[in-house]
C-alpha positions in Angstrom: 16.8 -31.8 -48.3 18.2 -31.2 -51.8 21.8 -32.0 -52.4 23.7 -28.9 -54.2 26.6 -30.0 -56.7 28.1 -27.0 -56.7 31.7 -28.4 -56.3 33.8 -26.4 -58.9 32.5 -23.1 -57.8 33.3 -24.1 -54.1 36.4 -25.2 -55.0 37.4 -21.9 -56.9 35.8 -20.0 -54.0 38.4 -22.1 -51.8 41.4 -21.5 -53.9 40.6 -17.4 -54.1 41.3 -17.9 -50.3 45.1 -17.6 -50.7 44.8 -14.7 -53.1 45.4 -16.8 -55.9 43.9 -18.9 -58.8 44.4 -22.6 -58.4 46.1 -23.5 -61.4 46.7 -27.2 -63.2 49.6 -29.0 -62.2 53.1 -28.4 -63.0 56.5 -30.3 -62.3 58.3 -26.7 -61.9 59.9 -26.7 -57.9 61.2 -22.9 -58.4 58.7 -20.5 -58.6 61.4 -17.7 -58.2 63.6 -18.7 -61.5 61.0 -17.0 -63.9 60.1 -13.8 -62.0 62.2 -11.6 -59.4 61.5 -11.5 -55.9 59.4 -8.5 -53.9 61.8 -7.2 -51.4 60.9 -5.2 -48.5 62.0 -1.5 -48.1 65.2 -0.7 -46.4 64.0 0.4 -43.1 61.6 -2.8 -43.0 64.8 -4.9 -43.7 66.7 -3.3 -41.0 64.1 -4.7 -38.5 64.5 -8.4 -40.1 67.7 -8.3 -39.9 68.0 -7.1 -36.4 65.3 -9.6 -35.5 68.0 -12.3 -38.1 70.7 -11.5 -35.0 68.6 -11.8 -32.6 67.1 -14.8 -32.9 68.1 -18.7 -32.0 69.9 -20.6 -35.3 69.0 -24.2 -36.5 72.1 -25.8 -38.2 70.8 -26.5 -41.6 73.0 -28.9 -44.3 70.4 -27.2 -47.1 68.4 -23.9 -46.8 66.1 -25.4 -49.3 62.9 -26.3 -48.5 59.9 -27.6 -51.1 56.2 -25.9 -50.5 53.3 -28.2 -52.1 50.4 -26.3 -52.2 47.8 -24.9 -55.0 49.3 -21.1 -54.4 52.6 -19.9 -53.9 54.3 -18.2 -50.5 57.0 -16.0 -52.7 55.6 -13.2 -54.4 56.7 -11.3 -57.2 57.5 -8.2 -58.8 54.6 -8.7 -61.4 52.3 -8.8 -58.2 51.4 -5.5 -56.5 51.3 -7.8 -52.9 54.0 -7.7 -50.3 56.5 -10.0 -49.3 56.2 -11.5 -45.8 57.8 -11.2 -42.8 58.1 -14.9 -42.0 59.9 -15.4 -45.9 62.3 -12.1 -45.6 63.6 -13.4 -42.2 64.1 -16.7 -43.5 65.9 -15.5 -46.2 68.3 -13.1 -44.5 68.7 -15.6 -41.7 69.2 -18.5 -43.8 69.5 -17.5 -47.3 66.3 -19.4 -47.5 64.8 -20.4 -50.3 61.0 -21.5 -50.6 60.8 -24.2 -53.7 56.8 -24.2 -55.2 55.5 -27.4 -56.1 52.2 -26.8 -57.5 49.3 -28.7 -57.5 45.2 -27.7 -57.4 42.7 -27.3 -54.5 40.7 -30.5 -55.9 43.5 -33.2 -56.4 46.2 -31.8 -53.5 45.5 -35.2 -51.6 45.9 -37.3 -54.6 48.9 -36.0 -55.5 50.6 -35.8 -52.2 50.0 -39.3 -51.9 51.7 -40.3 -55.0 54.9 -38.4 -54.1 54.8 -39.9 -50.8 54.3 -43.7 -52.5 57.1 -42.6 -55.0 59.8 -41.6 -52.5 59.8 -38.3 -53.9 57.7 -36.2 -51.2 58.0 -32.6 -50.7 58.5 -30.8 -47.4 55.5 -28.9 -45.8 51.9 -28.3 -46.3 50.1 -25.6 -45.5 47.1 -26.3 -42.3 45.1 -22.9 -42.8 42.4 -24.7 -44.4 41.7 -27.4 -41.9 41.5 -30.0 -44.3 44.6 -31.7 -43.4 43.9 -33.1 -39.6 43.4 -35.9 -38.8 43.1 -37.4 -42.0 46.7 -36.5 -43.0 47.8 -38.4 -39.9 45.9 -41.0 -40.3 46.8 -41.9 -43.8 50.7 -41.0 -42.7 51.1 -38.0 -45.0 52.3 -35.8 -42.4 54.7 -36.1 -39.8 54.6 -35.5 -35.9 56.6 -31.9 -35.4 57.5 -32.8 -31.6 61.0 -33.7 -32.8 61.6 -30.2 -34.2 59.2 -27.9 -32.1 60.1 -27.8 -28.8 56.8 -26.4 -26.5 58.8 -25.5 -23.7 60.3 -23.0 -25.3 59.1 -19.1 -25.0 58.9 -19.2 -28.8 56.4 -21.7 -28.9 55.0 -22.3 -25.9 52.3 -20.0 -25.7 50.9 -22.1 -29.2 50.7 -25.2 -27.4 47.0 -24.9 -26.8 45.9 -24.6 -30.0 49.0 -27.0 -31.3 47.4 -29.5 -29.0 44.1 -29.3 -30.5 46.1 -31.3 -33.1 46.9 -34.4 -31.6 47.2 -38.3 -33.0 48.5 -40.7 -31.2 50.1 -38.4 -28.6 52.2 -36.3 -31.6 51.6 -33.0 -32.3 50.9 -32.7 -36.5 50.3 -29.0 -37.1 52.9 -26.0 -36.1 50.2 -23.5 -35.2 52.0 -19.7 -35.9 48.7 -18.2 -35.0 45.1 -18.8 -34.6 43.2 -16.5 -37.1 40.0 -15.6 -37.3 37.7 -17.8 -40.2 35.3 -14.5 -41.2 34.7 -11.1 -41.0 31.5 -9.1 -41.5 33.0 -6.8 -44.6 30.6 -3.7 -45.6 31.6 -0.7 -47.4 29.9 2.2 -45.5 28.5 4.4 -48.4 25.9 1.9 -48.7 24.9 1.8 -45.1 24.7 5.2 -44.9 22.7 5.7 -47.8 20.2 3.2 -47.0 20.0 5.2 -43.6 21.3 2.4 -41.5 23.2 2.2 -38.6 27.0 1.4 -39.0 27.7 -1.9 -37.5 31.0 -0.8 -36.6 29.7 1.5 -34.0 26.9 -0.8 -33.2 29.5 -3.6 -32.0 31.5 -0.8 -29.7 28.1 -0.4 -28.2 27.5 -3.7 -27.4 24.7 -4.0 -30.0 26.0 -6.3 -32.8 24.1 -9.5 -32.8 22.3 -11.5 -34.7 19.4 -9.2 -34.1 20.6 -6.0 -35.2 22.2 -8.0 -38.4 19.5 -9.6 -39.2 16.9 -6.4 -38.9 19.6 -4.6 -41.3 19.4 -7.4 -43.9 15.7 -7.6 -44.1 15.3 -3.8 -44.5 18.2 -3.7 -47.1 17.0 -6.5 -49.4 15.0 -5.6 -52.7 15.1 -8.5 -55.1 13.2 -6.0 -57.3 16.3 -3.4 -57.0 18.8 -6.5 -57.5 20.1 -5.9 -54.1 20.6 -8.5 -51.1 22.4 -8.5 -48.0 24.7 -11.7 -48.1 26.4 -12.9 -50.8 30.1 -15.3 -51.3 30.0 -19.1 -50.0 30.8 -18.2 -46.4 27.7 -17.0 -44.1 26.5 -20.1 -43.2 29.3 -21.7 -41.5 30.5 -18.1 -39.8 26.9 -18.1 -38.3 26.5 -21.2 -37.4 29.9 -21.8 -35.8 29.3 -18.1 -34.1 27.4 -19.7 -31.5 30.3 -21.3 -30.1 29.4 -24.8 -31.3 31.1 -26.4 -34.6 28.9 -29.1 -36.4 32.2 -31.8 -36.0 34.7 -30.7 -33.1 37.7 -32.8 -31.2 37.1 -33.8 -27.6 39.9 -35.7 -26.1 41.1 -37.2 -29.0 37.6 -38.3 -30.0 35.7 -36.8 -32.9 32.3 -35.2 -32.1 29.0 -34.5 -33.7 26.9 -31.5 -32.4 24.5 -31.4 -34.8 22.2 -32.1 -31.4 22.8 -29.0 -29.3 21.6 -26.4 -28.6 23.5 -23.8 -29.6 23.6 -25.5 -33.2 20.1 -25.4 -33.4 19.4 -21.8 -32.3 21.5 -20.1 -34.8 20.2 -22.8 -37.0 16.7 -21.6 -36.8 17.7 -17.8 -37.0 19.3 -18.6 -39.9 16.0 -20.0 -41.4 13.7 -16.8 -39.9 16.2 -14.7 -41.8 16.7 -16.8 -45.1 12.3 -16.6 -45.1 13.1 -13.0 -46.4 15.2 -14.2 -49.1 18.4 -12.1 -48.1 20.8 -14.2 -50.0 21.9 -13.5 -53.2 20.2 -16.4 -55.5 23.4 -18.0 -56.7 21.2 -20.9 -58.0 19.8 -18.9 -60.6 23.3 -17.8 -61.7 24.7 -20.9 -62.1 25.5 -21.1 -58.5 28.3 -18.1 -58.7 28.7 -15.3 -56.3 27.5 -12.0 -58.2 30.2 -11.1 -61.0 32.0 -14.4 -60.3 34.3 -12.4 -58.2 34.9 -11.9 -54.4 33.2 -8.6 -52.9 31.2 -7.6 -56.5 28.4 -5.7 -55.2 29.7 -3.9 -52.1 31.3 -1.0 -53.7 28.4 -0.5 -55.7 25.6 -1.0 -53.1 23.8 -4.1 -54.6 25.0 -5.8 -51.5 24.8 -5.0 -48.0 27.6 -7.9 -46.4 30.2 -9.9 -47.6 31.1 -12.7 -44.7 34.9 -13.8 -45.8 38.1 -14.5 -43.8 40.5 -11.3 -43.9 42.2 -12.2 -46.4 40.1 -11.2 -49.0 41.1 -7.3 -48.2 44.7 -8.0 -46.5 45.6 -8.2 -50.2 46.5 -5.6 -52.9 44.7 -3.0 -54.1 43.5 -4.3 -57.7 42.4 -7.7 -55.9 40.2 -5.6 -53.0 38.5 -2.9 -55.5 34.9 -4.7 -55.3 34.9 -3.9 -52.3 35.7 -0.3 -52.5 38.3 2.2 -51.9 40.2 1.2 -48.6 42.5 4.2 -48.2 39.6 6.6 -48.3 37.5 4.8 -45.4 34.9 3.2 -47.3 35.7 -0.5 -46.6 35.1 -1.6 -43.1 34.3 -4.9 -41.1 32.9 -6.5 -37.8 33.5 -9.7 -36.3 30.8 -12.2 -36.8 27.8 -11.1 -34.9 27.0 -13.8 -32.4 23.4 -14.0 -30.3 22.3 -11.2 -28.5 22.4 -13.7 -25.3 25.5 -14.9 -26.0 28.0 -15.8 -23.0 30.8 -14.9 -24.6 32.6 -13.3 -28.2 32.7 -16.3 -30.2 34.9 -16.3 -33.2 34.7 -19.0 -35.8 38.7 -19.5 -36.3 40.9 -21.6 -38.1 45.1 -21.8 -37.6 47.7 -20.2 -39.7 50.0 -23.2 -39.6 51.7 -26.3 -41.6 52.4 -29.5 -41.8 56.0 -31.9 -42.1 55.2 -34.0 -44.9 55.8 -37.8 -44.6 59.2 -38.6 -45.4 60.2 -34.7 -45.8 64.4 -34.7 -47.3 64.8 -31.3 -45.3 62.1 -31.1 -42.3 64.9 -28.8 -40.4 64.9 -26.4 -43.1 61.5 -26.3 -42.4 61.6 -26.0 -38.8 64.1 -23.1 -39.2 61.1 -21.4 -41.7 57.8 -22.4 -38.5 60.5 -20.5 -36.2 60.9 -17.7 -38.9 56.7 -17.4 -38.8 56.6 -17.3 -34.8 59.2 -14.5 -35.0 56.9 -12.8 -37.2 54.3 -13.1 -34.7 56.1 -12.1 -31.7 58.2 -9.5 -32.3 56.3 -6.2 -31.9 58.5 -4.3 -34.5 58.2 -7.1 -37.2 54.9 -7.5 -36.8 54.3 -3.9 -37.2 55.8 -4.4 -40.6 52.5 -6.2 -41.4 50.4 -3.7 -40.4 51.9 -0.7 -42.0 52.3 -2.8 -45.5 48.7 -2.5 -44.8 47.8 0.7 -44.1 50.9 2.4 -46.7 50.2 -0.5 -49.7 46.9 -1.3 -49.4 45.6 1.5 -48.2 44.0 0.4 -44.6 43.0 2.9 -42.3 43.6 3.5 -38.5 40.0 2.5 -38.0 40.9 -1.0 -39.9 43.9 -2.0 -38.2 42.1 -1.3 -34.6 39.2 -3.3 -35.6 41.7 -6.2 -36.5 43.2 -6.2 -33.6 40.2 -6.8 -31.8 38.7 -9.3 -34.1 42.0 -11.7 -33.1 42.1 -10.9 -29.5 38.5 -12.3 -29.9 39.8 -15.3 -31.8 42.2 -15.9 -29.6 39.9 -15.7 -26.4 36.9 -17.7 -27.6 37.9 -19.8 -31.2 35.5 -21.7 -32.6 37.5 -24.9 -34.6 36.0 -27.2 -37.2 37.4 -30.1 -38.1 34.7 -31.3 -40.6 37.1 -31.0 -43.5 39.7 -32.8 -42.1 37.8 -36.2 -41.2 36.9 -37.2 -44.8 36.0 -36.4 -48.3 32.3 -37.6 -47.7 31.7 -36.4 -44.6 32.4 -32.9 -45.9 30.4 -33.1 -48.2 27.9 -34.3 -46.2 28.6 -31.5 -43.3 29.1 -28.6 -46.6 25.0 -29.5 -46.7 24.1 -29.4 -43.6 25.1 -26.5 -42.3 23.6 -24.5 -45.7 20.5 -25.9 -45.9 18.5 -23.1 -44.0 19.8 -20.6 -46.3 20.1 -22.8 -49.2 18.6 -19.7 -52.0 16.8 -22.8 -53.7 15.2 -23.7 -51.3 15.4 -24.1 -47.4 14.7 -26.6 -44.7 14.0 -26.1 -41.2 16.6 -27.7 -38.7 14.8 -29.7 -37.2 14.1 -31.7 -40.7 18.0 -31.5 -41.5 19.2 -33.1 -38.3 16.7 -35.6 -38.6 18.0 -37.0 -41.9 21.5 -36.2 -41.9 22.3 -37.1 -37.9 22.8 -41.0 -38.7 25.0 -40.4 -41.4 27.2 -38.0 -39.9 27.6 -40.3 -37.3 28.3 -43.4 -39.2 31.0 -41.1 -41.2 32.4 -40.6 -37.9 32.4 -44.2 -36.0 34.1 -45.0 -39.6 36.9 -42.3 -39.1 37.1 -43.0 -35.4 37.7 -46.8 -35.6 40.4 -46.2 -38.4 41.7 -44.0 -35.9 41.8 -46.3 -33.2 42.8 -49.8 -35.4 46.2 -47.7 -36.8 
C-alpha cells in the first residue's frame, strides 16, 4: 500500500477547520489590543445578560484566562463572523477576557510542552479535534477538571457520558460542552437538479439515504472528461468509514482498541473500494495533492462537484468564507447527515466533542471553569441558544430548511456518536491510521481491505500495546 506524504496540505486542511489560517508563532497574549471586539446586537445582549443574572457565580481573583491554540476564540470587527454566546456571557458575567497565545496546527504539542517545562503554561486547550486525549494526560499536559466541574450538577450532569469517554486514571480530562457531529454531506442543489438527480435531502426524510442511493448518485455524476467528480476535501473516508458505527481505534474501559478486524469496518471498507473503482474522487494526486482551487467547497457552486463531506463548520461561518459553496440565503446550499448502510441498525454519526482542556500547571484554571460554565449556558438555555441559530439564518444567510436539518443531524450525534481516538494515542499511529482508513479511495491508487488490514493490523497494534503500557507503567 503506498504511503501518501501529503502532511502540509492535511495540516492546512486541519487548520481551515476553525475558520482560520494557522499562522507562525507569536509571543502576543492579547489578541483584542490591535482590533475591536464584535459585539452582539442589543436585543441578543439583553438575553446574555438575563441569562449573566441568572446563572451560578465562581469567585474569580482574575477574569483573565490564556487560550493556546492555532486560531483565535475573539473575533473582530475586521471579520464579518459573529461573536459567541459562550465569550459575550463570559464577558458580561465576568468582565472576561480571553488572552490568544498563538501557536500552529503542526508544532502545538511541542510548544505546549516547552511552556509547561518553563513554568510559564497557559490555561486551556481546545479538545474539538481529538488529538489531545490520552496523550495529553499521559505526558501531564493537561489537568483532571473534576476539581472544578462538578457532574452532579444539572449544568453538567447530562455531559457526563461523553465527559467520561475521557477518563485516565479515574479523572476526567476534557469538559465536553457538546458532542458535535464530525461531517456533513454538503451539496448545493442547482447541481442536483440539473443533473436530474434526486435531492438527498428528501431522500433521507424518506428513509432512502444510504450508502446505496449515495453511491448510485456519484457514479452517474462523475465525468472525468467534463472535470467533474462527486467527492472532493480530505474528509470522506473517515465520515464513511466511521458511519458504520465502528471507529478504526476506540476506548473500551479504559483500554484502547483496534477494530480494524470487524465487521462493520470492513463492509463500508469494501463499499468504499466498489465506489472509488469508478474513480469518483477528485484526483488530488495529480494536483499536488490539493482539494480543487486549494479552497474548501470550490466546485459545488459551480457544479464540477457533486459532495463536499466536511464538519459544519465550514458553512456555520460568514458569508465570504462559505461562497464556494453557493448562495445560502437563497436556498442553494444544503446538507445530509452521513449516509450510513442501507441495513444499518441504527443513525450513526461520526462525532467529535466541542470541549477543552486545563492545561498542566494552569495560573487561573477557575477563570477557566467560570468560561466551560459560560459554554454549557450557551448550550442549555433555549433563548441563548437561539442566538446561534438566528446569527445563522440573519448573518449568514441559513434557511429554515438548514437550521431543521441541523437540528436533526445533532439529535443523531447525540443518539448514536461515533468517537475516534486515533489522533490522540500518538503521532505515528496517526499517521499510520490517516493511511489506513484512505487507502480504498486513495485517487492514486487503491487497495482492497482485505490487503490493508493484512499489512497494517500488527503495527497498529504494536502502536497500541506501546501506548497502553505507558499508560499503565505512569
Amino acid at each position: 500500500m503506498k504511503t501518501i506524504k501529503r502532511i502540509s496540505a492535511f495540516a492546512a486542511a486541519l487548520a481551515l477547520a476553525a475558520g482560520m489560517t494557522a499562522c507562525g508563532k507569536t509571543d502576543s497574549k492579547d489578541s483584542s489590543s490591535s482590533k475591536p471586539e464584535k459585539k452582539l446586537k442589543e436585543s441578543q445582549q439583553e438575553i446574555v445578560e438575563r441569562l449573566s443574572n441568572d446563572m451560578n457565580e465562581r469567585k474569580l481573583d482574575n477574569n483573565e484566562i490564556e487560550w493556546f491554540s492555532f486560531y483565535d476564540i475573539n473575533p473582530s470587527e475586521t471579520e464579518d463572523k459573529d461573536i459567541g454566546v459562550d465569550l459575550a456571557l463570559f464577558q458580561t458575567k465576568y468582565n472576561g477576557k480571553i488572552l490568544y497565545h498563538q501557536t500552529t496546527w503542526d508544532t502545538k504539542f511541542e510548544d505546549l510542552a516547552a511552556l509547561i517545562m518553563s513554568n510559564n503554561s497557559p490555561d486551556f486547550i481546545g479538545a474539538d479535534d481529538m488529538d489531545v486525549f490520552p496523550k495529553g494526560a499521559i505526558r501531564e499536559m493537561i489537568s483532571p477538571i473534576d476539581d472544578y466541574i462538578d457532574f452532579t450538577d444539572p449544568l453538567w450532569s447530562e455531559m457526563k457520558t461523553a465527559c467520561d469517554q475521557f477518563v485516565y486514571k479515574d479523572n476526567h480530562y476534557v469538559a465536553v460542552s457538546r458532542v458535535d457531529p464530525c461531517y456533513i454531506w454538503i451539496y448545493n442543489k442547482n447541481t442536483i437538479e440539473d443533473n436530474g438527480l434526486d435531492d438527498p435531502a428528501e431522500l433521507y426524510k424518506k428513509g432512502e439515504w444510504n450508502w446505496d442511493t449515495f453511491s448510485n448518485m456519484c457514479i452517474e455524476f462523475t465525468d472525468a472528461d467534463a472535470d467533474k467528480f462527486a467527492l472532493d476535501g480530505w474528509y470522506y473516508e473517515n465520515a464513511l468509514t466511521q458511519s458504520s458505527g465502528k471507529p478504526l481505534i476506540g476506548m473500551e474501559n479504559g483500554k484502547i482498541t483496534n477494530y480494524i478486524d470487524s465487521p462493520e469496518l470492513q463492509k463500508a471498507q469494501e463499499m468504499m473500494y466498489e465506489l472509488q473503482k469508478n474513480e469518483v474522487v477528485y484526483p488530488k494526486d495529480i494536483h499536488n495533492w490539493q482539494v480543487r482551487g486549494n479552497v474548501f467547497g470550490t466546485g459545488i457552486a459551480s457544479g464540477e462537484t457533486l459532495f463536499y463531506p466536511i464538519g459544519l463548520w465550514a458553512i456555520e461561518d460568514a458569508p465570504s468564507v462559505t461562497a464556494p459553496y453557493g448562495d445560502l440565503s437563497s436556498g442553494e446550499v444544503m446538507f445530509v447527515p452521513v449516509p450510513c448502510a442501507a441495513d444499518s441498525d441504527a443513525e450513526y454519526v461520526p462525532s467529535r466533542v466541542h470541549g477543552f482542556c486545563i492545561c498542566k500547571n494552569a495560573k487561573n484554571p477557575e477563570g477557566v471553569a467560570a468560561w466551560l460554565d459560560c459554554t454549557r449556558y450557551a448550550e442549555t438555555d433555549a433563548a441563548a441558544h437561539q442566538i446561534t441559530l438566528d446569527q445563522y439564518k440573519e448573518d449568514y444567510g441559513w434557511t429554515d430548511e438548514m437550521l431543521e436539518m441541523r437540528d436533526e443531524i445533532y439529535s443523531l450525534a447525540a443518539q448514536h456518536p461515533v468517537f475516534e481516538f486515533s489522533q490522540g494515542i500518538s503521532a505515528d499511529l496517526s499517521s499510520l491510521c490517516d493511511n489506513v482508513v484512505r487507502g480504498t479511495m486513495n485517487p492514486a491508487g487503491t487497495n482492497t481491505w482485505a490487503a490493508i488490514v493484512q499489512e497494517n493490523k500488527r503495527a497498529i497494534d504494536f502502536l497500541i500495546d506501546d501506548a497502553q503500557t505507558r499508560i499503565e507503567e505512569e
